[in-house]
C-alpha positions as CSV (number, residue, x, y, z in Angstrom):
1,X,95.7,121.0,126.7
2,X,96.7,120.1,123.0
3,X,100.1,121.4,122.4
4,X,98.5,123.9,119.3
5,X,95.8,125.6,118.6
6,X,93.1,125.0,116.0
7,X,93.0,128.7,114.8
8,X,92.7,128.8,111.2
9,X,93.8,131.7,108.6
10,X,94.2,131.7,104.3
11,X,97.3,132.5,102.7
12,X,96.9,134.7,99.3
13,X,96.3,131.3,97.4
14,X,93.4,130.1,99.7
15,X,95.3,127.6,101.7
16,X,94.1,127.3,104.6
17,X,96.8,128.0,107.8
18,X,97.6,127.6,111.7
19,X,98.5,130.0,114.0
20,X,102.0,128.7,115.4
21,X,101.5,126.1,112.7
22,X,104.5,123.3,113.1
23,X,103.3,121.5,109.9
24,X,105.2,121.1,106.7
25,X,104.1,122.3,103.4
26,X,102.3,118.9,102.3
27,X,100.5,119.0,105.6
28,X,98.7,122.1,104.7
29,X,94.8,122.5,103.5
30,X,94.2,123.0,99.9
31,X,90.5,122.8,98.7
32,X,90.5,121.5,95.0
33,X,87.9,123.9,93.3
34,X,87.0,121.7,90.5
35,X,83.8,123.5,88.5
36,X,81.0,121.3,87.0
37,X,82.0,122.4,83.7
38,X,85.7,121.2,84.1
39,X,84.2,118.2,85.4
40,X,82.3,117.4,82.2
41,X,85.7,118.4,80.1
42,X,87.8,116.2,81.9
43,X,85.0,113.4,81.3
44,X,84.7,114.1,77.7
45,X,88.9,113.4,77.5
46,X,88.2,110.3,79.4
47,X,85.7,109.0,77.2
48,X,88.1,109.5,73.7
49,X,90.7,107.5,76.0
50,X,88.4,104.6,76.6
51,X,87.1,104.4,73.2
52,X,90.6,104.8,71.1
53,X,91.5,102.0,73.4
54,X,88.3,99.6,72.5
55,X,85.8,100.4,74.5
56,X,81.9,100.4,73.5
57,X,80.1,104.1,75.0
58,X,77.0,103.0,74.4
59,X,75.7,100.5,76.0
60,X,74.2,101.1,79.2
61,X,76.7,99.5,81.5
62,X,79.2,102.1,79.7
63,X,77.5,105.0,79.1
64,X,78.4,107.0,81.9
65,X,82.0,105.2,82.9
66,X,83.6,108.5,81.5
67,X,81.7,110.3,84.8
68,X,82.4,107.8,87.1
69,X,85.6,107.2,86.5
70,X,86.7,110.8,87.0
71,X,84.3,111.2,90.0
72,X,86.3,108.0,91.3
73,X,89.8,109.5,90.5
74,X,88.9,113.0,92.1
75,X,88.3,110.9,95.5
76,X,90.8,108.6,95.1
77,X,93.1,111.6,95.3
78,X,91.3,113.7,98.3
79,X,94.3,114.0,100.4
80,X,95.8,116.5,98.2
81,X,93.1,118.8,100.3
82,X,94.7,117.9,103.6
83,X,92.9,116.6,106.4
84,X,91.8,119.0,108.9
85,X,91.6,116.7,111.9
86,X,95.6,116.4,112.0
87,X,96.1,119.1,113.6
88,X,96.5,118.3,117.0
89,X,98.9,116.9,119.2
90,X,99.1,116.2,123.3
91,X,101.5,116.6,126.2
92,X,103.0,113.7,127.7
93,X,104.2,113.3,131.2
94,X,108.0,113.4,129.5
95,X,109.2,116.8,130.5
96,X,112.7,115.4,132.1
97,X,114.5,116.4,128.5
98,X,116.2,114.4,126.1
99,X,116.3,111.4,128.6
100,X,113.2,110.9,129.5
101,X,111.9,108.1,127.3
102,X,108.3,106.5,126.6
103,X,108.0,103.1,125.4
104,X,106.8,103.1,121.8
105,X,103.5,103.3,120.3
106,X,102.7,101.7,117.3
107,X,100.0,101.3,115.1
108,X,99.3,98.8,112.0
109,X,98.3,97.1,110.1
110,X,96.9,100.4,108.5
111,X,95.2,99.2,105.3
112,X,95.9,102.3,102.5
113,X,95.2,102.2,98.5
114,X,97.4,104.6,96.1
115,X,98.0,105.5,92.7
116,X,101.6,105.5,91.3
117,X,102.6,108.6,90.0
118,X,104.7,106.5,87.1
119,X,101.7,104.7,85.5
120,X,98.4,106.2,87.3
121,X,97.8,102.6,88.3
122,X,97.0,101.4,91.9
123,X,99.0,100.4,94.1
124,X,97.8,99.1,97.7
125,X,99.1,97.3,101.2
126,X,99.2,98.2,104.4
127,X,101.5,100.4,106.4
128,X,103.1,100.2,110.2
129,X,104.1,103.5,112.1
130,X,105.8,103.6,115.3
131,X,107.2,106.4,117.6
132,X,108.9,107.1,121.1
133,X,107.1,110.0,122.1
134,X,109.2,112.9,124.1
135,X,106.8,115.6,125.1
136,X,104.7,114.9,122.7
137,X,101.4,112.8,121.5
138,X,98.9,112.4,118.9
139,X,96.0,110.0,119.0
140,X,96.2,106.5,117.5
141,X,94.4,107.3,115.3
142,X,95.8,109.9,113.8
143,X,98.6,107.9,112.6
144,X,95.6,106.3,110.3
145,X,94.6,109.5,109.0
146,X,98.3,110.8,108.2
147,X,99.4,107.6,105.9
148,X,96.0,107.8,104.4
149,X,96.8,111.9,103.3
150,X,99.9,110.7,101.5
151,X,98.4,107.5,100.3
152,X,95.1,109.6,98.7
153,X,97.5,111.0,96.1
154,X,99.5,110.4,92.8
155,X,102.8,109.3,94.6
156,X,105.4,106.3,95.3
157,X,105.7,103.5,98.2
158,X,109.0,105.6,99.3
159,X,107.0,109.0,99.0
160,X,104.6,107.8,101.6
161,X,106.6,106.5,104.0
162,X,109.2,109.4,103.9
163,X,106.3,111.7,104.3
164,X,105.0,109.7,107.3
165,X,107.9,109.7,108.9
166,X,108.9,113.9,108.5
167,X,105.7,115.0,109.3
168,X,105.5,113.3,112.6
169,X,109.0,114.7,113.2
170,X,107.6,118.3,112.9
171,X,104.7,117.6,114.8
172,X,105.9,115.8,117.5
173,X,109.6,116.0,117.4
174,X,109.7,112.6,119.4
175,X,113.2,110.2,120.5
176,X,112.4,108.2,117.5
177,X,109.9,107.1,114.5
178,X,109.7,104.1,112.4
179,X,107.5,103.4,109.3
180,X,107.0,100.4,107.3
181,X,105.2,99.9,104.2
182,X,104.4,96.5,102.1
183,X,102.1,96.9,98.9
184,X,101.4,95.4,95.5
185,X,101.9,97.6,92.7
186,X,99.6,97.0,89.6
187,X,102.1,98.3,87.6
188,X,104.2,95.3,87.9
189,X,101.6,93.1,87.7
190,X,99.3,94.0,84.6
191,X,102.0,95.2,82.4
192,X,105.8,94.8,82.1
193,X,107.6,91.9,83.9
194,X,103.7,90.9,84.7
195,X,104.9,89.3,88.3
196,X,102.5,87.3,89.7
197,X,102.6,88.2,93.7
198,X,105.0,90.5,94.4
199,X,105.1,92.3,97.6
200,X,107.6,95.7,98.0
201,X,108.5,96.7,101.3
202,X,110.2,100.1,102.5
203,X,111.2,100.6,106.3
204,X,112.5,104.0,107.5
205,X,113.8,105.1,110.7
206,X,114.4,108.2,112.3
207,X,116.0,109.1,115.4
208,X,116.4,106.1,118.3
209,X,115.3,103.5,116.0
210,X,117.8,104.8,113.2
211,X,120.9,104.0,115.9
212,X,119.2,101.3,117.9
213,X,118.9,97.7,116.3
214,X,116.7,96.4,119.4
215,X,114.7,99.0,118.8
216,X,114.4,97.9,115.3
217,X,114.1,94.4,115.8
218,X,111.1,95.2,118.5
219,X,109.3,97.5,115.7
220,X,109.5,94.5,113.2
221,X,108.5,92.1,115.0
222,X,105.3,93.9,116.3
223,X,105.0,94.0,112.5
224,X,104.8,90.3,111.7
225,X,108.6,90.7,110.4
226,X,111.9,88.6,111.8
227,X,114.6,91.0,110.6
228,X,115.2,94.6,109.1
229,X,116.1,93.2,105.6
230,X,113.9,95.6,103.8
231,X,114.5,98.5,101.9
232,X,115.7,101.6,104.1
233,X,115.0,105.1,103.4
């Protein structure tokens, strides 16, 4: 039987709720109510943008980037509505309390694409989750659909994988969780110090893994890594 129920109810501000809810506040459902006429406003600021910086509106390749572009952006940013199949989460056969340990479950690489909050320019990679489940479980799956809300936002690498890692702590409250991140971030590349390949990678732990070095070292190397000398968070 999942662990809570699928009930939903709406706040005074339309955001959509769960009875016995365990999620954080980032978790929650918030429908974007974006009108046709706001839309064409917002594309009418785009298209002053594109042609103080150069561009040509009227040929018929351009014509109509202004629309696209914010159409692009709107979904590009979907998981400021939530995802309303994260709501779910399983027993496990771990009832014996805090000793009773599973082995870990991880899941990666889990491709993701985000905007930087810093320059509104993409940055992209691929993220790895782990966690030793207690009493709880959530399908694999699941941990694809959770980096992918915090990725599908204006944020930062270290936002992500922060939010990754405290949401599954709410939901499952498990022995342990581990997330790591590698991206390129376009905002190192087209502009600034213009590097030509570089790669940042974030690692946070939680719980077991936070205290346990094997358990580290087991989490990286199922990650294609051979020590723990990234960033922690």
């Amino acid at each position: 039987m999942p662990a809570f129920v699928e009930e939903r109810t709406t706040d005074a501000r339309g955001v959509a709720l769960l009875d016995n809810e365990p999620f954080p506040d980032t978790m929650k459902l918030r429908r974007r109510n974006i009108s046709e006429a706001q839309f064409g406003q917002l594309e009418q600021h785009a298209a002053a943008i594109f042609s103080a910086l150069g561009m040509d509106l009227d040929t018929t390749t351009t014509m109509k980037t202004p629309e696209r572009f914010i159409r692009a952006l709107f979904d590009a940013t979907s998981g400021y509505e939530g995802d309303p199949k994260l709501i779910t989460v399983f027993d496990t056969e771990c009832h014996g309390g805090s000793h009773c340990r599973s082995s870990q479950v991880i899941e990666g690489p889990i491709p993701f694409f985000s905007l930087c909050e810093h320059h509104a320019l993409p940055f992209y990679g691929c993220a790895y989750v782990g966690y030793i489940a207690h009493e709880h479980i959530i399908g694999v799956s699941k941990l694809t659909r959770l980096v992918r809300l915090f990725a599908r936002r204006f944020s930062v690498q270290e936002r992500i994988g922060q939010e990754v890692a405290d949401t599954l702590e709410v939901m499952l409250e498990p022995h342990g969780i581990a997330v790591y991140l590698q991206a390129h971030h376009l905002c190192t590349q087209m502009r600034g110090v213009a590097e030509v390949s570089p790669l940042t990678r974030t690692t946070f732990w939680r719980g077991a893994y936070d205290s346990d070095a094997s358990l580290r070292a087991e989490f990286l190397t199922a990650c294609g890594l051979q020590s723990d000398r990234t960033h922690s968070v």
